[in-house]
C-alpha positions as CSV (number, residue, x, y, z in Angstrom):
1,X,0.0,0.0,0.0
2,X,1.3,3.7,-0.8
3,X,1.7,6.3,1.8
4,X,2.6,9.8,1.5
5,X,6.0,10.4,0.2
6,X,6.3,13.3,2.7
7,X,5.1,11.9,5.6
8,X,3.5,8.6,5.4
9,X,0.3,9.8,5.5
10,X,-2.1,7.2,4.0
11,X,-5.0,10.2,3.2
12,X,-3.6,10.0,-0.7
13,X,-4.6,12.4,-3.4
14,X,-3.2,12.7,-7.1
15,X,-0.4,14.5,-7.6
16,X,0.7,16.5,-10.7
17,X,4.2,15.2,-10.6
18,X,5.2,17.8,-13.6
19,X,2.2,20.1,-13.3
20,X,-0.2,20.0,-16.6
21,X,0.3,23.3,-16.8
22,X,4.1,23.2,-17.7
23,X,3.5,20.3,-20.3
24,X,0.3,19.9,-21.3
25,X,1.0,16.0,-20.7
26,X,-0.3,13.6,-17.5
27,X,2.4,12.3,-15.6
28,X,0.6,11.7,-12.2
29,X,0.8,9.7,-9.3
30,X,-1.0,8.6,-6.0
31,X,1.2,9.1,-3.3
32,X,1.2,12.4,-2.0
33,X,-1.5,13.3,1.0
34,X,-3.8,16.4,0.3
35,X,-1.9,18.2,2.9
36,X,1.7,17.9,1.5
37,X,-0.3,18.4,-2.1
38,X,-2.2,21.4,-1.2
39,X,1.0,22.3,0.6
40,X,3.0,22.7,-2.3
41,X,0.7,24.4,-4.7
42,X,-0.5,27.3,-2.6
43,X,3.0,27.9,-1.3
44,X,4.9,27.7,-4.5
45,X,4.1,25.9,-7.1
46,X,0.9,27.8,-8.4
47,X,3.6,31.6,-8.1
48,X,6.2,29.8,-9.7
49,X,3.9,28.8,-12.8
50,X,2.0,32.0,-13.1
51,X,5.4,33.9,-13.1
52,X,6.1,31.9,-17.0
53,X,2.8,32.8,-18.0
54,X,4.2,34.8,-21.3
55,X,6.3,31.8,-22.3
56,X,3.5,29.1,-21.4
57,X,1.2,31.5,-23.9
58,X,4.4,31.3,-26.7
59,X,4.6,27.1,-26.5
60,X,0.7,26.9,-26.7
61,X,0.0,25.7,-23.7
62,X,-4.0,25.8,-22.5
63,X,-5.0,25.4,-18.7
64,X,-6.6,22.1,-18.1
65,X,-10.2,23.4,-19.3
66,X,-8.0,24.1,-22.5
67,X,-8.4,27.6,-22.9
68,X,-5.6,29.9,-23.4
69,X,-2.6,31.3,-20.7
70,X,-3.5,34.9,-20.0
71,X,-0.9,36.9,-18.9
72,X,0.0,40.6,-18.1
73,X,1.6,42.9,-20.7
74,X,2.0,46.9,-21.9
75,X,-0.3,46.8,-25.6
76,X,1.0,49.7,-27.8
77,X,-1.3,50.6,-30.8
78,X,-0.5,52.9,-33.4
79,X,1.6,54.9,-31.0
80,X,-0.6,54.4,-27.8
81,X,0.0,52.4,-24.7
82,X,-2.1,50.4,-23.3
83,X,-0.3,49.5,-19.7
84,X,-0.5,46.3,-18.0
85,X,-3.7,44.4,-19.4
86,X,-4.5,40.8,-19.0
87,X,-4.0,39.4,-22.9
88,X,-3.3,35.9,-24.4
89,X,-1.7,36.9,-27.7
90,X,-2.3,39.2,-30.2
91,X,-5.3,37.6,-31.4
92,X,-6.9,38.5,-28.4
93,X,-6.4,42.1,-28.8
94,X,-7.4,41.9,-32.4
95,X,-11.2,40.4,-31.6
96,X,-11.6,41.7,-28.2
97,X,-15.1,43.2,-28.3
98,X,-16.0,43.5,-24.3
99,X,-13.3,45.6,-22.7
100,X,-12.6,49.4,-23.1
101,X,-9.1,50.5,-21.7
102,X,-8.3,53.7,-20.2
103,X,-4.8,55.6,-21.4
104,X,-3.6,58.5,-22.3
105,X,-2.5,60.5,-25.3
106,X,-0.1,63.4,-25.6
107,X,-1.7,64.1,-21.8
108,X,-5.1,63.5,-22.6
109,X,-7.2,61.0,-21.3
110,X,-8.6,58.2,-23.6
111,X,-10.6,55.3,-24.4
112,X,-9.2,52.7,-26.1
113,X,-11.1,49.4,-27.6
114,X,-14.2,48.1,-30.0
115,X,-16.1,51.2,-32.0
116,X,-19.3,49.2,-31.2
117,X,-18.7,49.2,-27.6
118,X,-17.3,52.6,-27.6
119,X,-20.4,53.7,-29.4
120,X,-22.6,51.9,-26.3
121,X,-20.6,54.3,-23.6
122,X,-22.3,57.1,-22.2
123,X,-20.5,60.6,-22.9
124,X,-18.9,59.4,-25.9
125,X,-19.5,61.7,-29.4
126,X,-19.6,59.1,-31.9
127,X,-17.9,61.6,-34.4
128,X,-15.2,62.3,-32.0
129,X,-13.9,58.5,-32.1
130,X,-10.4,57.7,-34.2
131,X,-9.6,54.7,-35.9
132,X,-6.5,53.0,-34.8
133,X,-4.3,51.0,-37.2
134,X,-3.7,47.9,-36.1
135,X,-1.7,46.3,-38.5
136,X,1.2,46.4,-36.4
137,X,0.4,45.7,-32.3
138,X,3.2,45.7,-30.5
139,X,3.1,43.4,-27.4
140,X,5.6,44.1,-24.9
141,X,6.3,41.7,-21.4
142,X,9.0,42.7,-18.8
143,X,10.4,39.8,-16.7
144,X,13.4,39.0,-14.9
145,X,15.3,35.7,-15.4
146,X,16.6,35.5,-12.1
147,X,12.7,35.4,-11.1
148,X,11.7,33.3,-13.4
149,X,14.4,30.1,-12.8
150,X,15.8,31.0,-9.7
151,X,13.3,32.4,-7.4
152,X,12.9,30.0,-4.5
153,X,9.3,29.3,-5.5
154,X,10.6,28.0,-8.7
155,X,13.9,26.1,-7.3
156,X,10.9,24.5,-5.0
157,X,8.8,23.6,-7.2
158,X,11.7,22.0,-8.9
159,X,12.8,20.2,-6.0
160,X,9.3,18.6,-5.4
161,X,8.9,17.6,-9.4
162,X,12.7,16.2,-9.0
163,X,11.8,14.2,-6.2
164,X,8.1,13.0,-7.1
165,X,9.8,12.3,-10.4
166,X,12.9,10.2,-8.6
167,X,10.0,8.9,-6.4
168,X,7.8,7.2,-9.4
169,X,10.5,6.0,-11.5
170,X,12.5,4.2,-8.6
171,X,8.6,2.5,-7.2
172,X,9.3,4.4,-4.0
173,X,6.1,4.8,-2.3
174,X,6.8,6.1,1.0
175,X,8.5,8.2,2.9
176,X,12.5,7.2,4.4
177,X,13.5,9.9,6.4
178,X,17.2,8.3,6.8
179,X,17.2,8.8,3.4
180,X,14.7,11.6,1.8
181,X,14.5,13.9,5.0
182,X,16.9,16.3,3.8
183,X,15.1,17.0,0.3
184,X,12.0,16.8,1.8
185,X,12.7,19.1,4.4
186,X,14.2,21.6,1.9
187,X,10.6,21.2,-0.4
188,X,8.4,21.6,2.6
189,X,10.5,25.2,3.4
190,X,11.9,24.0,6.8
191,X,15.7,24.2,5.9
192,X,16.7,26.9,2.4
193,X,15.9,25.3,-0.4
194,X,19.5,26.6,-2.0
195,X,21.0,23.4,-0.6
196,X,19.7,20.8,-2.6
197,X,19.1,22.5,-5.7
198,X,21.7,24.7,-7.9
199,X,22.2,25.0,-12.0
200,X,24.3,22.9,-13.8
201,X,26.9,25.1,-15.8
202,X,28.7,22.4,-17.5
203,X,29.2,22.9,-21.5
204,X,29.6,19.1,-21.9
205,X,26.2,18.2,-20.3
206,X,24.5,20.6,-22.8
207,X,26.2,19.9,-25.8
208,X,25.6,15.6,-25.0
209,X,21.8,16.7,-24.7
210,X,21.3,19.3,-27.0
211,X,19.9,17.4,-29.7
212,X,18.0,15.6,-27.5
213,X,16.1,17.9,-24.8
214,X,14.4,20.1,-27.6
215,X,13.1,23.7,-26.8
216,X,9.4,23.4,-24.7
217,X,10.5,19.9,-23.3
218,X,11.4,18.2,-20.3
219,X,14.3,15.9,-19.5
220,X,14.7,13.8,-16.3
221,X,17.8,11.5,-15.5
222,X,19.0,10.2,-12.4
223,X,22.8,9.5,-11.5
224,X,25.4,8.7,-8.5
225,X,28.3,11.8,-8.2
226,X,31.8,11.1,-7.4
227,X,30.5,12.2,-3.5
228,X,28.2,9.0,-3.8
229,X,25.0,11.3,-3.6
230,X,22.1,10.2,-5.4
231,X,21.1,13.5,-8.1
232,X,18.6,14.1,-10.6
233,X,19.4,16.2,-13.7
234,X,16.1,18.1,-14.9
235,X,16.3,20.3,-17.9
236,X,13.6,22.3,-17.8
237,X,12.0,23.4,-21.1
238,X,15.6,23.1,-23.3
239,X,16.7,25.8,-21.5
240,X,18.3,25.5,-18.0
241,X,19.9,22.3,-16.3
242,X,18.9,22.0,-13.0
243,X,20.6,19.4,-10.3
244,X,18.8,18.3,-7.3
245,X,20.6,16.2,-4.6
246,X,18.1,13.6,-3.8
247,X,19.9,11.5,-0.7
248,X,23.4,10.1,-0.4
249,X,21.7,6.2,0.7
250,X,20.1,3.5,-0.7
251,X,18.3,1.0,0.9
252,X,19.3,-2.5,1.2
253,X,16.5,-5.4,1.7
254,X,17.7,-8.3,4.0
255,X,15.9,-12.3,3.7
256,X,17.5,-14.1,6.1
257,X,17.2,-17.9,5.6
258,X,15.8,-17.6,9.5
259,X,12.7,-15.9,8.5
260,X,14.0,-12.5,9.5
261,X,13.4,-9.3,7.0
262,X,15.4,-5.7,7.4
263,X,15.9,-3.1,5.5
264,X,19.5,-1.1,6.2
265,X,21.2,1.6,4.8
266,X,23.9,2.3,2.6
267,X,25.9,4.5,0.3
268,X,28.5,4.3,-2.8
269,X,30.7,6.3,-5.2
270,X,29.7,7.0,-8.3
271,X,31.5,8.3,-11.6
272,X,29.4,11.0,-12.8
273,X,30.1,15.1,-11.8
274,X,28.3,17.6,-13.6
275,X,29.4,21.0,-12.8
276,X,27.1,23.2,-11.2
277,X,26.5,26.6,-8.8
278,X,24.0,28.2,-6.9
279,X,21.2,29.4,-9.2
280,X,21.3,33.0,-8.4
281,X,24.8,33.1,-9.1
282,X,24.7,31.0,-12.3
283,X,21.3,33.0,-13.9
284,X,24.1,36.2,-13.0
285,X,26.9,35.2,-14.5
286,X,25.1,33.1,-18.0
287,X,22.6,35.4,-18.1
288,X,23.1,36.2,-22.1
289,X,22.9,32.1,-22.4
290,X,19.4,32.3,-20.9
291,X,18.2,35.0,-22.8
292,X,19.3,33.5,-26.1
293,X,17.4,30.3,-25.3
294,X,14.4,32.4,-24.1
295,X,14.3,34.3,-27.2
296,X,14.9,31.2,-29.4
297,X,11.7,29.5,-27.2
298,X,9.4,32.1,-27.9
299,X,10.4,32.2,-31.9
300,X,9.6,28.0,-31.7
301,X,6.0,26.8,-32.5
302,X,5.7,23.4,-31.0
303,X,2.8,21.8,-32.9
304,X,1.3,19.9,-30.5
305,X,-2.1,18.4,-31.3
306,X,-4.4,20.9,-29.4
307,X,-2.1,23.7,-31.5
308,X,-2.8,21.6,-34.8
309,X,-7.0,21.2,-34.3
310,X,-6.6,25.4,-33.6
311,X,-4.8,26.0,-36.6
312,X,-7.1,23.7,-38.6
313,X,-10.5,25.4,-37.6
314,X,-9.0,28.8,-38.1
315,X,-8.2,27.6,-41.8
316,X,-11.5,25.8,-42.0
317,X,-13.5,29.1,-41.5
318,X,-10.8,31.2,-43.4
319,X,-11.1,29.4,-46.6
320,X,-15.0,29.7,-45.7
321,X,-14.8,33.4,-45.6
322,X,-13.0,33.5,-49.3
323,X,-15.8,31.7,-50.5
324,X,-18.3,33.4,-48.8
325,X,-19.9,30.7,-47.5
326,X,-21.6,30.5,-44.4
327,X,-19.5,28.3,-41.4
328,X,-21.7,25.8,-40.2
């Protein structure tokens, strides 16, 4: 029977071992209690998440009722700016027909949004409204990559999917404290979670996995370091190479020919050492690595298949519009 792989809880709920709403793919498992679960989203997980909003929106991603990743950005049109609006693309600027935005121009005061709905607004002079051009709607999102992969609510939430991950794969379902308590303690925010995690800055790991851990995926591997601790590798989107020390034990199952059973502990020496430093430090000093990744991730259209039946409904009523047709 599973317990809780935090505490040994048997109250089990489902966890999201990579949340859904990083990969748009299922990988779940039963062994984490709705404590240590609801724990970890509403401490980190869910801030950590909504802070790659902008980039979740560029790969495609939808939440889990499918619809798209809204996220907070300065609109400029035809010279005006539109500061900090919730959008999802240009699209949804283009056929937004429900909001009105306040601005200003040269000083001035304005309303900004759909002629009809302008038209519906008390104390607006219909022959006082100006037509924008659109053809050119400039989106613009400021971030910071030090918040984005190296706040501690995202080297948490890497931690946990490092260690639910190292927990699934390996058919551990429960919790060792002689061997887990240190990550767990780290994920659960009773020791700093700088610890366990830190950013691999090792040119040989990237070039072995380059072709390999493509831009919008995820890559998980477990190995031993020369220290004999137990690590997981997890590259997070193509971009940024994350190592987590998992424990520096393994357990040992004992069948005596007397009957008796035990379980001890022990370590080894591996012959793996990826290079690595704390993440703060590492986003400082590669920082132009990041960016060019980030800039080459936003520029990628992953077609995944919820991205392919969008495209082929928005050709579907196109080529129904040419034709002038009416869309069923």
């Amino acid at each position: 029977m599973c317990k809780c792989i935090y505490c040994n809880s048997e109250d089990l709920s489902v966890s999201d071992i990579i949340s859904y709403a990083l990969t748009g793919t299922k990988l779940t498992r039963r062994f984490v209690c709705h404590k240590h679960n609801a724990f970890t989203n509403d401490n980190f997980e869910k801030r950590a998440i909504s802070n790659l909003d902008f980039f979740r929106s560029s790969l495609g991603l939808s939440d889990r009722k499918g619809a798209e990743i809204k996220y907070k950005a300065n609109v400029i049109i035809d010279g005006i700016t539109i500061p900090n609006i919730s959008v999802s693309g240009r699209k949804s600027i283009y056929e937004d027909k429900k909001r009105l935005f306040p601005t200003e121009e040269n000083g001035k005061k304005v309303l900004v949004g759909n002629i009809e709905k302008l038209k519906q607004k008390k104390d607006v002079v219909t022959e006082e409204i100006k037509l924008l051009d659109m053809s050119d709607v400039v989106v613009s999102v400021t971030f910071s990559i030090e918040e984005l992969f190296a706040s501690d609510e995202m080297l948490h939430t890497v931690a946990k999917i490092a260690y639910e991950w190292f927990c699934a794969v390996n058919e551990i379902n429960e919790f060792v404290p002689e061997c887990y308590k240190e990550i767990v303690d780290s994920i659960l925010m009773e020791q700093p979670i700088k610890d366990v995690v830190e950013i691999v800055v090792d040119g040989n790991l990237d070039y072995a996995l380059k072709d390999i851990c493509h831009l919008g995926s995820h890559g998980l591997f477990e190995y031993v370091d020369t220290n004999g601790c137990r690590y997981v590798i997890y590259n997070f989107w193509g971009i940024i190479y994350y190592k987590i020390r998992i424990c520096n034990c393994y357990n040992l199952y004992l069948y005596n020919l007397d009957g008796d059973q035990s379980r001890t502990v022990f370590g080894t020496m591996g012959k793996s050492n990826f290079i690595s430093m704390p993440a703060r430090e590492a986003i400082k000093q590669y920082h132009k690595v990041y960016s060019q990744k980030l800039e080459q991730l936003v520029k990628t259209i992953v077609l995944s298949l919820r991205k392919t039946k969008v495209l082929v409904v928005y050709m579907y009523k196109a080529l129904f519009s040419i034709h002038q047709l009416k869309y069923p």
